[in-house]
C-alpha positions in Angstrom: 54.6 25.2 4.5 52.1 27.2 2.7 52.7 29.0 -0.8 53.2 32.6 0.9 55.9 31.0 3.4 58.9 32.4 1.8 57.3 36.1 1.5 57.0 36.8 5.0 60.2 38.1 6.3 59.6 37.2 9.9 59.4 33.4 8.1 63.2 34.3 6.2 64.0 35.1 10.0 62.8 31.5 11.4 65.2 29.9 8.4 67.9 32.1 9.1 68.2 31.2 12.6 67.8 27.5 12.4 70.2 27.8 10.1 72.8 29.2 12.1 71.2 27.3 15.2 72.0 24.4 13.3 75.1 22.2 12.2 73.6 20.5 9.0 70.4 23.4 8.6 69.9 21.5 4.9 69.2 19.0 6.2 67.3 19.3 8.9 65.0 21.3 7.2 61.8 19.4 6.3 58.7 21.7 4.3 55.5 20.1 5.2 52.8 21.5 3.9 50.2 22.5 6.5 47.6 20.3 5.0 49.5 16.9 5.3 48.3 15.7 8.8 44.8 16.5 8.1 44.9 14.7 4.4 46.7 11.7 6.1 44.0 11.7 9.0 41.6 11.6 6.3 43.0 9.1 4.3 43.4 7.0 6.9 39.7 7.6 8.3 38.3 6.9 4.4 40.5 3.4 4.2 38.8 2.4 7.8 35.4 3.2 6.3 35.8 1.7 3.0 37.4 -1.3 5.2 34.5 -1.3 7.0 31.7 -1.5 4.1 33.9 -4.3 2.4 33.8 -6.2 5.6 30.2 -5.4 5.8 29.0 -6.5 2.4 31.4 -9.6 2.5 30.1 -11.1 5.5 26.2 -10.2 4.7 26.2 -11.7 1.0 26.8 -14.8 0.5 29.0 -15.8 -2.8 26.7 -16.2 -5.9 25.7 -19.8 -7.4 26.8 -20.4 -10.2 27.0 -23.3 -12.8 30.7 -24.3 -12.7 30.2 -25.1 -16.4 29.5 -21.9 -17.8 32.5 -19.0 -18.5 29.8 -16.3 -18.6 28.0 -17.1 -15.3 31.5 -17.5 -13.9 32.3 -14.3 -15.4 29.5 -12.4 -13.7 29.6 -14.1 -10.3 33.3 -13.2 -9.8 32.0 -9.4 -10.9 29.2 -8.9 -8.7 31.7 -11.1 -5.9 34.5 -8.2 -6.7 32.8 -5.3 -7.7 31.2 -3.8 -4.2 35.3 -3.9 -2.7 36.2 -1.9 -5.9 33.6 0.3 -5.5 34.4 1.0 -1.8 37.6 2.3 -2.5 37.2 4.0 -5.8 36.3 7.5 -4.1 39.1 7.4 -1.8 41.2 6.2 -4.5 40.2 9.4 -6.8 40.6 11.6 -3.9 44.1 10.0 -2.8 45.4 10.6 -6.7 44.5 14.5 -6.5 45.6 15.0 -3.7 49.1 13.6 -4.1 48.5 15.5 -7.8 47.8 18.4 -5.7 51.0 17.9 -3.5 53.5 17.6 -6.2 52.0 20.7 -7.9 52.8 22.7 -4.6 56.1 21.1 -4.3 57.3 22.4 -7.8 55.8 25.9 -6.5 57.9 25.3 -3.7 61.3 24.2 -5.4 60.7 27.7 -8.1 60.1 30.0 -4.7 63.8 28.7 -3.4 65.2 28.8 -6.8 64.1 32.8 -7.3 64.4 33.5 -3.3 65.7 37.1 -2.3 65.3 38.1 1.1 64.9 42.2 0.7 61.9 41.0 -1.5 60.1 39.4 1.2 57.2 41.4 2.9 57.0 43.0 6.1 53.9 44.6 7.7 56.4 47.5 9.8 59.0 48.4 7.6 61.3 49.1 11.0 61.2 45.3 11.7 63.1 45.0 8.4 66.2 46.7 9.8 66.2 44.8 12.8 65.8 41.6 11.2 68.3 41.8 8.4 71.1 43.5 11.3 70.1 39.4 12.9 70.7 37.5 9.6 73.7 39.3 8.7 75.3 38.4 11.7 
């Protein structure tokens, strides 16, 4: 799905027949917008990497020495222990929260394009494919 989905007629045509095609058309519909696979592909590809550099830093630095009997040294030798992992995924985390912001934003854009749908509104490049297409629907 992309915002202009529901403004092409020849799209109104796709629903229309799946619809009648269809026992349950509600739902079997699903509205995936065409940018999904390649965020989750993404996603997925940043997690590995970010994996990858935690794996990397663990493994080549070793934990830091510290005296047992101070709080502060503690303190800092759990931070610098803890902070690289955080800092591996804080970009992908950032990225993941905008673009499920992103999502939910098209989604409402989405749910007010069905609520306000009229089919003799959508647009047609030839006008004579109108006639032919609403003559299908209507049937």
């Amino acid at each position: 799905w992309d915002p202009s989905y529901l403004e092409r007629l020849w799209c109104n045509y796709e629903l229309a027949v799946f619809a009648k095609s269809s026992g349950d058309a509600v739902a079997a519909v699903k509205f995936v917008p065409v940018w999904l696979p390649i965020w989750t592909l993404s996603a997925i590809a940043m997690d590995l990497v970010s994996s990858f550099l935690i794996d990397l830093v663990g493994t080549s630095t070793p934990p830091p020495a510290f005296d047992k009997s101070s709080n502060v040294q503690l303190f800092f030798a759990t931070f610098v222990f803890w902070c690289p992992p955080c800092l591996a995924y804080l970009f992908p985390s950032i990225l993941s929260f905008l673009v499920h912001f992103r999502k939910l934003k098209h989604h409402g854009h989405l749910l007010d394009k069905m609520a306000t749908f009229d089919f003799r509104s959508a647009q047609c490049q030839l006008e004579s494919d109108r006639t032919v297409i609403r003559q299908q629907v209507l049937r």
